[in-house]
N, C-alpha and C positions, 0 to 999 in steps of 0.2 A: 766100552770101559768108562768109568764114572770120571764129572768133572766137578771138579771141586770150584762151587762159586761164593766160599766162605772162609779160604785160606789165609788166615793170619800170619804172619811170618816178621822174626825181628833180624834183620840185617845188620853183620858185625860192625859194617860204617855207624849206623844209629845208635847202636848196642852202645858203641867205644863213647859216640857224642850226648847218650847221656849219663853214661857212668864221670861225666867230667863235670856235670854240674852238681850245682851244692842246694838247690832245692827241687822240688817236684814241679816237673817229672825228672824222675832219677833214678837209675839204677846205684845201688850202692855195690862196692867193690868184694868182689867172690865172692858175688850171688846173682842170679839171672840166670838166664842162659841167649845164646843169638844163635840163629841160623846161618847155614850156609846154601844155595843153590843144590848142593851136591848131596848133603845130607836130606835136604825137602822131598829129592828125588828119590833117594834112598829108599823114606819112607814109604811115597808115594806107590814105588814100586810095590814094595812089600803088600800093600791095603790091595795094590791096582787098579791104579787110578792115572787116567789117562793126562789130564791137565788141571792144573791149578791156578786161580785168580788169585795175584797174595794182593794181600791189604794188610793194613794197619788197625785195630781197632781204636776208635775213639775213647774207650774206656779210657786208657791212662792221660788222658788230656793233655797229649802233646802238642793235637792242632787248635783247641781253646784258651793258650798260651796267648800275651799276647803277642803282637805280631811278630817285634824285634827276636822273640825267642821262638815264635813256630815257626817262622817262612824258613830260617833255614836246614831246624831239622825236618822238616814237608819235603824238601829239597834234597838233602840226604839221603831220603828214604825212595822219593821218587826215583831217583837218579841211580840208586843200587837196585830198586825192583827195573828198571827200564834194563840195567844192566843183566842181570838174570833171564829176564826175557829173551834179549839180544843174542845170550850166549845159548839156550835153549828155549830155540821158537817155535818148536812142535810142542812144547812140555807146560810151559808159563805165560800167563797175562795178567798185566796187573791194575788196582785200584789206585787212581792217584789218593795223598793226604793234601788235603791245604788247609791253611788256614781261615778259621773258622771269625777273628778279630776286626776283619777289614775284608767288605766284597772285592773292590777292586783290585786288592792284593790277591783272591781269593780266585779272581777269572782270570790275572795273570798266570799265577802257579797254575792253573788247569792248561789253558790254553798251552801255554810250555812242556807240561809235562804229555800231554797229549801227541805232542810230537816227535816222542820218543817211542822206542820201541816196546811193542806188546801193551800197552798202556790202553784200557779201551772205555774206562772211565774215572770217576771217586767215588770214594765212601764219606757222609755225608753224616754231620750227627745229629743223631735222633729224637734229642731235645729242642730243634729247629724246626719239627716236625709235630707238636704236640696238638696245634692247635691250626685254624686255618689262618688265625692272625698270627702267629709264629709265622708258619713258611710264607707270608708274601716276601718277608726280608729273605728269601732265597730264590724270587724268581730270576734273579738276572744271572746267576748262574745254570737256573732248568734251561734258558734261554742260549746260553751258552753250549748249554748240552744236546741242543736241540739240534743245532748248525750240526752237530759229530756224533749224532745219532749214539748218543754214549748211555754207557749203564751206569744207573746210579746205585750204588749198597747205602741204603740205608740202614744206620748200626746202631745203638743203644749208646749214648755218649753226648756230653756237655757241650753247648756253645759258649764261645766267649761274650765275656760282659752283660750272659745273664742277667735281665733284671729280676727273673722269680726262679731262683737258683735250689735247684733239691737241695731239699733238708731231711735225712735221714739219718733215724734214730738208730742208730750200730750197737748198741753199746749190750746187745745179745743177737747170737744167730746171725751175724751179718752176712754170711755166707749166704743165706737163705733169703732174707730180707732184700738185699741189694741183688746176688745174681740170679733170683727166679723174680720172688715178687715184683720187685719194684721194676724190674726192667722187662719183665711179659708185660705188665701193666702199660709202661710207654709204650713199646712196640704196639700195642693194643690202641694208644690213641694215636702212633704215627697211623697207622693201617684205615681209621675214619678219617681223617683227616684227606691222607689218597681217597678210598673209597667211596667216600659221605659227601663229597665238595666236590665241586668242582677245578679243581687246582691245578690240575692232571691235563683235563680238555685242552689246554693251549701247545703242550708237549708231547704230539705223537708218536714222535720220532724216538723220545728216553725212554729208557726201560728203567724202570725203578725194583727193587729190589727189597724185601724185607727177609729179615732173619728171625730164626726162632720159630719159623710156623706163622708167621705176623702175629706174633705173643698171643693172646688167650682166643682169641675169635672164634676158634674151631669149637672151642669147649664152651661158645658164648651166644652163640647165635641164635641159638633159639630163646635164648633172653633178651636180646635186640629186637629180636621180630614180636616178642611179647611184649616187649615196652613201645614199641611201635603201634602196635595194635590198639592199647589201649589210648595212647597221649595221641599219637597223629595219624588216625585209620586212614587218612585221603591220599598217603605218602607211600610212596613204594618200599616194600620190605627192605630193610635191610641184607637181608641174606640176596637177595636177587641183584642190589647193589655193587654188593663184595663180590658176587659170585661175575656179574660183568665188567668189572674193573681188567684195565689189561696193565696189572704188576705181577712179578713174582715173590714167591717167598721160599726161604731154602728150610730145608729139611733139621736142621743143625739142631743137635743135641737129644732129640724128642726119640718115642720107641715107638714100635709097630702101632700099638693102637691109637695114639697120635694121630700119627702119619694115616690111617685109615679113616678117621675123622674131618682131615684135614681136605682129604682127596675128597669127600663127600661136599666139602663146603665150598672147599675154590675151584675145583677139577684137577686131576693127575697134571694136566697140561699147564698150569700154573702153579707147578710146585719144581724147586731144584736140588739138589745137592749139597749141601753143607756139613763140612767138619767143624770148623773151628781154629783149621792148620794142625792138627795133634795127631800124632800116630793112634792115640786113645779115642780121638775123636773120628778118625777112617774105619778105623772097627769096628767101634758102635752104628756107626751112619752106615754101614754094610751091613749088618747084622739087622739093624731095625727096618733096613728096605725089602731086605732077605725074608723078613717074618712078619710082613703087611699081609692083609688077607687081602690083596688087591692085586690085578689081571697083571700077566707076564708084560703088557703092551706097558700096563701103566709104571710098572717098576723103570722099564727100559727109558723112557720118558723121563722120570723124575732123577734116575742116573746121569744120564748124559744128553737124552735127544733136547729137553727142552735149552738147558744151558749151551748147545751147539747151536741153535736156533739163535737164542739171545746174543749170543759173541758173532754168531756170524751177519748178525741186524747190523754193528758197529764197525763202523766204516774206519776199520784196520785193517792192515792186508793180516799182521798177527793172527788174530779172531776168526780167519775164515777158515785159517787152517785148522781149528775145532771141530770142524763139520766132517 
């Protein structure tokens, strides 16, 4: 049965602690909605889905706050997923939040939060990741990840104190613009960044994680290997780069021919499961697995076997019970 390694989930402790603030991030009062364990399950059930990693997405820049305001809703949030885990630990594991303002605030919240139950990594954001001079300011945390063999999600979402902060133009289509464009596009430079460098070689131990398909790549490669060809013929393909990188990327949001592209570019064996956390989004991600034109083995794989492989890497006693 499928394991979902793209579960977003809003927990009514966080829900409550940002419906009290008076700027963003904030929920304004009857409107939102928060989760509960029971309800997740609910769903879960329904789709048939065996386990969920919930996390938090970085989009709404709770952990790019600064710190005085992110450490402790990170902590909030860890401490209610750790607790969900706890109370069902055959069902849930979760992504730590930390803040993104201060590393060493940043290895403490991890390290902490790691010691909690079902916890087997964080999600990490993907504006940190854009370039190879971005993530060197995150290796002390790979390093950190390294010692607990932990998985990283890398997610589409702001660092704090940005010096070269997006600047997008909203003001038509922002739907379009902000949640495909511009964020397959990032995803697309976090994925060179892993893939293209060597950034990766020092951390064999992390699994890193991309979402979306690792944004446009699938649909791109044979334009990397053609601008390869021409500008540095003496350099090894790209595609034969991506294709040996040992990251995953989850399946989330994309449809059958996607995902059959996808399988051609990274292999079924590097591809996993992703909804999104939505009952909308188990459907769809059942449906477009359902209607790949790719082998019963590789379906079985990008449902569940490769994401039981990856949680069972992480030295959780949680995580082994995936397998």
């Amino acid at each position: 049965m499928p394991i979902d390694m793209h579960a977003h989930w809003m927990p009514k402790a966080l829900y409550d602690a940002l419906r009290e603030r008076t700027e963003p991030p904030k929920i304004p009062v009857d409107t939102g909605r928060f989760d509960t364990a029971e309800t997740r399950l609910a769903e879960m059930d329904e789709h048939g889905f065996t386990r969920g990693v919930l996390s938090l997405s970085p989009v709404g820049g709770v952990d790019s706050r600064p710190l005085a305001e992110a450490l402790p809703l990170c902590r909030t949030f860890n401490d209610t997923t750790a607790a969900a885990c706890s109370a069902y630990p055959e069902r849930y594991s979760g992504f730590a939040l930390l803040p993104s303002a201060d590393m060493g605030a940043m290895i403490d919240e991890f390290e902490r939060a790691m010691e909690l139950p079902g916890m087997v990594g964080a999600v990490l954001p993907g504006d940190g990741f854009l370039t190879l001079r971005r993530a060197e300011r995150f290796r002390p945390i790979f390093a950190a990840g390294e010692k607990r063999a932990a998985l990283f999600l890398v997610h589409y979402g702001p660092i704090a104190d940005d010096p070269e902060p997006r600047r997008l133009d909203l003001s038509d289509n922002g739907t379009a613009r902000r949640g495909t464009l511009d964020m397959q596009a990032r995803i697309s430079s976090n994925m060179i960044t892993f893939c293209m460098t060597d950034f990766l070689d020092a951390y064999p131990n992390v699994t890193v994680i991309s979402h979306n398909l690792g944004g446009n790549i699938p649909f791109e490669i044979e334009r990397l290997d053609h601008r390869y060809m021409m500008d540095r013929p003496d350099e090894e393909l790209p595609s034969k780069r991506i294709r040996a990188t040992r990251m995953l990327v989850d399946c989330n949001s994309f449809g059958s021919r996607a995902i059959e592209m996808a399988v051609a570019v990274y292999g079924a064996e590097k591809i996993v499961c992703g909804t999104d956390g939505t009952s909308f989004g188990m459907a769809w991600t059942r449906r477009a697995v359902a209607e790949a034109r790719i082998s019963d083995a590789e379906k079985q794989a990008i449902l569940d076997g490769n994401a039981a492989a990856a949680l069972a890497r992480a030295n959780r006693p949680t995580a082994a019970a995936a397998g």
